[in-house]
C-alpha positions in Angstrom: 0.0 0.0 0.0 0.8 3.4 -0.9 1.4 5.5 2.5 0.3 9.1 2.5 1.7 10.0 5.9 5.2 10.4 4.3 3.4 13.6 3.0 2.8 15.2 6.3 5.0 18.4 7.3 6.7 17.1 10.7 7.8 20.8 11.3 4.4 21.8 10.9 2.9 19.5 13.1 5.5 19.9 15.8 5.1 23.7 15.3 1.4 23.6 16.1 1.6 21.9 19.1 4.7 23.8 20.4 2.3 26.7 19.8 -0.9 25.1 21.5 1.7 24.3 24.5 1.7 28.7 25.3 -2.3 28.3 26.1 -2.1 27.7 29.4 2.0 27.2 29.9 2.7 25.7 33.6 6.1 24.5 34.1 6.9 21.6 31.3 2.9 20.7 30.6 -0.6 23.0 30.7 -2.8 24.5 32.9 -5.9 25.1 30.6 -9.2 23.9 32.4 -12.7 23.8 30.2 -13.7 27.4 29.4 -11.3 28.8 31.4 -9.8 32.3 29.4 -6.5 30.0 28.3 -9.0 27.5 27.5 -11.0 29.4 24.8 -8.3 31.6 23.6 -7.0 28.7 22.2 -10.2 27.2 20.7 -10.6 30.3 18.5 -6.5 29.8 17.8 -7.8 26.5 16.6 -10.2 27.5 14.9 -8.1 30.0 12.5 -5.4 27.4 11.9 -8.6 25.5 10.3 -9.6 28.2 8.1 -6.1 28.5 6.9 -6.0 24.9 6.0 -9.1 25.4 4.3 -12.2 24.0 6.5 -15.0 26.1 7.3 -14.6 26.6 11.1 -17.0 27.6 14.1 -17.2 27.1 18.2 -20.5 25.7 18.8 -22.6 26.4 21.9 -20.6 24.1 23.9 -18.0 25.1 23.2 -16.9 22.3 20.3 -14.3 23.6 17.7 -15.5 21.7 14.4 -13.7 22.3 10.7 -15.5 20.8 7.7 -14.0 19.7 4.9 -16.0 21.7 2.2 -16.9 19.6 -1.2 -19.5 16.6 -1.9 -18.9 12.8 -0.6 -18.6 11.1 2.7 -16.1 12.4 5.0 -13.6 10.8 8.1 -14.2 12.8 10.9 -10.9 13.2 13.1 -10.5 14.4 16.7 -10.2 15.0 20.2 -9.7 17.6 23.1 -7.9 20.9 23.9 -8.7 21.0 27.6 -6.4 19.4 30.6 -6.5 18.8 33.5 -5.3 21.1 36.6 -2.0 21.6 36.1 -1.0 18.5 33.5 0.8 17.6 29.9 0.6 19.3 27.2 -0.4 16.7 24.9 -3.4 14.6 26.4 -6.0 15.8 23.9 -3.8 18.5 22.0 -1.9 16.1 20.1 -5.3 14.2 18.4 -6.7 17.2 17.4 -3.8 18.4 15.7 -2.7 15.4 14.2 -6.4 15.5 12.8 -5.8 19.4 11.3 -2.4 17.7 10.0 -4.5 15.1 7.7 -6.5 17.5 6.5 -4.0 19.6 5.6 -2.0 16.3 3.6 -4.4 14.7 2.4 -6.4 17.6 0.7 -10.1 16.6 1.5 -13.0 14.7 3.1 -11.7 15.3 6.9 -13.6 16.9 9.4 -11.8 17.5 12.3 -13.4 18.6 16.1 -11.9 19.7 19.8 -14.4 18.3 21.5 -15.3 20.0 24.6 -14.4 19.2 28.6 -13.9 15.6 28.1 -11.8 15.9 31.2 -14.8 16.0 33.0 -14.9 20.2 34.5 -18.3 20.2 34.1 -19.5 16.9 33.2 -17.7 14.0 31.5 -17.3 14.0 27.6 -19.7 16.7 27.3 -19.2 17.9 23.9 -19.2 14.7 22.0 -22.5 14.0 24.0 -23.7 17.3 22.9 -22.6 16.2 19.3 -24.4 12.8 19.1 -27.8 14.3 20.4 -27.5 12.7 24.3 -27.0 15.9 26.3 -30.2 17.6 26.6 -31.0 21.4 27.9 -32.0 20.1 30.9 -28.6 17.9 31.6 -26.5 21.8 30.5 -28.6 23.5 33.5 -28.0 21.2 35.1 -24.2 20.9 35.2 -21.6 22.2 37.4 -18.0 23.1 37.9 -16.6 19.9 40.0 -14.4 22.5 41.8 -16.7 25.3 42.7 -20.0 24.3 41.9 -20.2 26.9 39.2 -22.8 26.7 36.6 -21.9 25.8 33.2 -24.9 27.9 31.6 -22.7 30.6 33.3 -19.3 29.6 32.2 -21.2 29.2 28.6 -21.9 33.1 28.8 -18.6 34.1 29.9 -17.0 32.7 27.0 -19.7 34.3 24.8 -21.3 30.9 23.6 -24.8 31.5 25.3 -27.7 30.9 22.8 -25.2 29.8 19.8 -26.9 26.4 18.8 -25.3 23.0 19.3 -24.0 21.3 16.6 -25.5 17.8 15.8 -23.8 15.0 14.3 -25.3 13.8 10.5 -23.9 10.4 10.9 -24.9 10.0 7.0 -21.6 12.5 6.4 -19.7 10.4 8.1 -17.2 7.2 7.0 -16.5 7.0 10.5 -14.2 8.7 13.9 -11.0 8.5 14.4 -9.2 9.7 17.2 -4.9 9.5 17.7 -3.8 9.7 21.7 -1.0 9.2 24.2 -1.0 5.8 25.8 -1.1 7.4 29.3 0.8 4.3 30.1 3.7 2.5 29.8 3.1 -0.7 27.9 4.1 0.3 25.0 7.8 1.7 26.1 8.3 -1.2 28.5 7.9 -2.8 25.5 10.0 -0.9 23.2 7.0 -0.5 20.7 5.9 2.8 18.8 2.1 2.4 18.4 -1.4 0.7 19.6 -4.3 0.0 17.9 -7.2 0.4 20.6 -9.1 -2.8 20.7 -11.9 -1.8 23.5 -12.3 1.9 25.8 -13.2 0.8 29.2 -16.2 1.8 31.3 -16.0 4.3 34.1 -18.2 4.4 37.2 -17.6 7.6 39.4 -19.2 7.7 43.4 -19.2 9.9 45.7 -19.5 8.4 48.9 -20.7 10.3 52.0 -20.1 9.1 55.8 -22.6 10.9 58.8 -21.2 10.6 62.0 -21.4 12.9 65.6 -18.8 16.0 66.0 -17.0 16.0 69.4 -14.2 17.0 71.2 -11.1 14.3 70.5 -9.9 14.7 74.4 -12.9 14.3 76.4 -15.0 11.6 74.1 -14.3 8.0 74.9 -13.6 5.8 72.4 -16.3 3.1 73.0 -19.3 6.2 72.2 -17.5 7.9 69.0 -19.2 8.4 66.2 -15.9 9.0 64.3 -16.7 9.3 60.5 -13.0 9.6 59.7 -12.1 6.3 60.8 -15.2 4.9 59.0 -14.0 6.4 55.8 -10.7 4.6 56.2 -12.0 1.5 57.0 -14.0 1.7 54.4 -11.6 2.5 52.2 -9.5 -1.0 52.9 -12.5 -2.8 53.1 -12.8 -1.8 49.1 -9.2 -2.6 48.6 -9.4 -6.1 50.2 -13.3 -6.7 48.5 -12.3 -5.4 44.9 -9.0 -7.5 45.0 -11.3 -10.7 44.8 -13.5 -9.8 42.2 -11.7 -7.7 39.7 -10.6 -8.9 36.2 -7.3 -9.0 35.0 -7.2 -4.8 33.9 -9.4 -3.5 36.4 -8.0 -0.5 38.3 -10.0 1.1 41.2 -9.0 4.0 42.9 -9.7 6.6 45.8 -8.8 10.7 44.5 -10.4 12.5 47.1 -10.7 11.9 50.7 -11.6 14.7 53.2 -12.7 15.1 56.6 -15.0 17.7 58.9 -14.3 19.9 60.1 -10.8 18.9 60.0 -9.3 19.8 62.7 -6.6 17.5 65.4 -9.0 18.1 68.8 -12.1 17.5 66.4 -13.6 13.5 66.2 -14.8 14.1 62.6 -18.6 14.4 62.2 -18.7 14.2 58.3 -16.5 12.5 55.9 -16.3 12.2 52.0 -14.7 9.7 49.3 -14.5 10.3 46.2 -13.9 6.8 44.4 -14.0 5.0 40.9 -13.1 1.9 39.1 -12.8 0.9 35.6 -13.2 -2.0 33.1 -13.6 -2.6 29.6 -16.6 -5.4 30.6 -20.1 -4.2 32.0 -19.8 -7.4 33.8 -17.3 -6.7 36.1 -18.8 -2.9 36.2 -21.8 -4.2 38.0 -20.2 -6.8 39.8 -18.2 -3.8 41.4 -21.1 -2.1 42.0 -22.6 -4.3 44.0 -19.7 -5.1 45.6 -19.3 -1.9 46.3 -23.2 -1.2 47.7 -22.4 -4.1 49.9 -19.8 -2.7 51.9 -21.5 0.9 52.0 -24.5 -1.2 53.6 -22.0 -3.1 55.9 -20.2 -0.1 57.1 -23.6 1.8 57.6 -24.4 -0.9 60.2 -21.7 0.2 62.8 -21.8 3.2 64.6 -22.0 5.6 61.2 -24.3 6.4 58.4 -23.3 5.9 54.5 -24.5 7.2 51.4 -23.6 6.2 48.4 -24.2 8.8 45.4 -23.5 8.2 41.3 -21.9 10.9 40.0 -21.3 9.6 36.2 -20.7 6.3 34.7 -19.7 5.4 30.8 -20.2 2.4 28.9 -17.2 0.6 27.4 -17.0 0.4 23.9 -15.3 -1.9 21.0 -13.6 -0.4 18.5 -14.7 -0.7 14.9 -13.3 -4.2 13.9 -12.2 -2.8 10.4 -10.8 0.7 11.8 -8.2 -2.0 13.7 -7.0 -3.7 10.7 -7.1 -0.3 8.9 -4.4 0.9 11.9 -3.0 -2.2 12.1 -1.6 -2.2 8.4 -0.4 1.5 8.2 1.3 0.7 11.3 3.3 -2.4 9.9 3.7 0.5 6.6 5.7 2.7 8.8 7.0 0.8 11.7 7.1 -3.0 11.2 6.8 -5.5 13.8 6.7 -2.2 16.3 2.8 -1.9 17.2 0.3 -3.7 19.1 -3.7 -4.0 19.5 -4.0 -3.4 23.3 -7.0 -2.2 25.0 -7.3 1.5 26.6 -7.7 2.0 30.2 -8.6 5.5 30.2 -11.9 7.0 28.6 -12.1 9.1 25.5 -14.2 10.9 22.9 -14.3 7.8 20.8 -16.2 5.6 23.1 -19.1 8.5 22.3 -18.7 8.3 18.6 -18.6 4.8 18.6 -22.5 4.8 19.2 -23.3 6.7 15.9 -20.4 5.1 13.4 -17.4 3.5 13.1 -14.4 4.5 15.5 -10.8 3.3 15.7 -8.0 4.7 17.9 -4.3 4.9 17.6 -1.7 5.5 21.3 1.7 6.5 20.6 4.2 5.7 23.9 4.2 8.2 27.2 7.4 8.9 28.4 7.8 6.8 31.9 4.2 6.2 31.5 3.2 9.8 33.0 0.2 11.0 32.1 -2.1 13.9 34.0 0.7 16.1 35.1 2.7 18.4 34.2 5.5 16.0 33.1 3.5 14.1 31.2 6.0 13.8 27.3 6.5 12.0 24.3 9.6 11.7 21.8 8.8 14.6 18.8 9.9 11.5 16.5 7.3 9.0 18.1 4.6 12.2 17.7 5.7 12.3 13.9 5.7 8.8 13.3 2.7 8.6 14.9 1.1 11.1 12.7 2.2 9.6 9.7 0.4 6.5 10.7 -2.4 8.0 11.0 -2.8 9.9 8.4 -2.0 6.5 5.9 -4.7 5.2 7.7 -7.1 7.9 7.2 -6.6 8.0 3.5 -7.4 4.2 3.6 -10.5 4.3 5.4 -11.6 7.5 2.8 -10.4 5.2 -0.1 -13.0 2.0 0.6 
């Protein structure tokens, strides 16, 4: 096979993202939360660089940068995010979405290319690829708030100027299908001294919030036999999920606590309140709701001592397959550009595609994290596994246009 990604401009590419890495600079990686000003500033830089490579470009009223590929014929519709996390790399997302303006600009035609918006999850998980397949309603945008200060997004929305500019909604028709290029966030490939995956399967994500009640009182003058302490519920708790999960997970489960805090939080306070913030994630629904129930189980067993506790859902996502063609499509312009270097491997983080995949097609490509770092600031990747990675990806996108 013939491979197009020779054609790509490495300096160009390189350039871009050195340029998208200013929005937001912190240290070695990006600061650049969801409609933060460092946030949109560089959606409408994004949205220029399309125009120059000829798509007809527009923010949506989410907050989605989407370039269409003007012209007749079905198109391949490239992508991913410009947000980060607090204080994280500069290339989670970023690198996706310009590897996606990088095609366009190769190949000449029939790419659309999108920064979807907040799939890091500021407001609400993967909200502008909801937004695009028609499953996040008015209702669900009033509804949704900053995770750090409670903020409204309708409010955010208005800041940024986006209030009352419609949403755009996907015509899957137009579409071939999504794909979406990504660091591995891992280190599989590197420990492996490979250069590329082919995403077999996105895993599920289950988010809780889990809330303990117990009695506030002075730490020197309450015995221990009448506490009420919710802090040392929490912790319990917290190894009780450790020790449970252990027995029923699957072989790429992960499960993890990110937030713990305590009230009022003090050294002569016995804490009256205390909160968990926990998730777990699998690329089986299975295990999902064996996890669940597992976990249910343990709120119910804890709630039975001298505490109360609540369990609250704060999101969950479905795992998804990746299209079965879209792999061998990867899978051969890998082998073009870097025999015997790649491997289909699953992904243990969420992304964008998982939400395309339930209107067409999707495949995904992961090119190797440096150390395996991913969500901070040192998060890195070799410029010549980012250019190799883009030539992949754009052979393959010429392939999948071709059939």
């Amino acid at each position: 096979m013939s491979n197009p990604g020779n054609n790509i401009e490495a300096s160009r590419l390189l350039a871009d993202l050195y340029r998208l890495r200013e929005f937001g600079a912190y240290k070695t990686g990006v600061h650049r939360p969801t409609f933060s000003a460092e946030d949109i500033e560089s959606r409408r830089w994004l949205a220029q660089r399309m125009r120059e490579a000829g798509l007809d470009a527009h923010i949506d009223g989410i907050g989605n940068v989407l370039g269409r590929s003007p012209g007749s014929g079905r198109k391949l519709l490239l992508g991913s995010h410009l947000e980060t996390q607090n204080h994280a790399g500069w290339l989670d997302g970023a690198m996706g979405v310009i590897y996606g303006l990088e095609v366009a600009r190769t190949l000449g035609g029939g790419i659309d290319v999108a920064a979807w918006a907040d799939e890091e999850g500021h407001y609400g998980s993967f909200l502008g690829s909801r937004s695009f397949i028609g499953e996040l309603s008015d209702a669900d945008v009033d509804a949704s708030r900053n995770r750090y200060d409670a903020a409204p997004l309708r409010g955010a929305l208005a800041r940024c100027g986006l209030a009352g500019i419609p949403r755009d909604r996907c015509d899957p028709g137009r579409y071939v299908g999504y794909l979406e290029a990504h660091i591995e966030q891992a280190d599989d490939l590197e420990s492996r001294k490979l250069k590329l995956g082919v995403v077999t399967s996105i895993v599920g994500i289950r988010q809780f919030r889990i809330r303990v009640e117990g009695l506030q009182n002075h730490a020197g003058t309450t015995r221990m036999a009448i506490r009420r302490d919710a802090g040392l519920a929490a912790v319990k708790l917290a190894v009780a999920i450790d020790a449970r999960f252990s027995k029923v997970c699957a072989e790429r489960s992960v499960w993890t606590i990110g937030r713990m805090s305590l009230e009022p939080g003090a050294l002569s306070v016995i804490p009256g309140g205390a909160e968990i913030g926990f998730q777990f994630r699998d690329a089986d629904d299975l295990v999902l709701a064996r996890f669940e129930a597992t976990l249910e189980a343990l709120v119910a067993e804890t709630s039975a001592g001298p505490c109360t506790v609540a369990l609250h859902n704060l999101s969950r996502s479905r795992p998804s397959v990746m299209d079965a063609r879209f792999q061998e499509v990867i899978e051969r312009a890998a082998e073009a550009h870097a025999p015997r270097l790649h491997q289909r491997m699953p992904s243990g983080a969420g992304h964008d595609a998982q939400i395309l995949a339930r209107v067409m097609p999707a495949g995904m490509l992961f090119v190797p994290s440096i150390g395996g770092v991913s969500h901070h600031w040192s998060e890195d990747t070799a410029d010549e596994d980012i250019v190799l990675g883009c030539q992949v990806f754009t052979t393959a996108a010429a392939d999948l246009l071709a059939a």
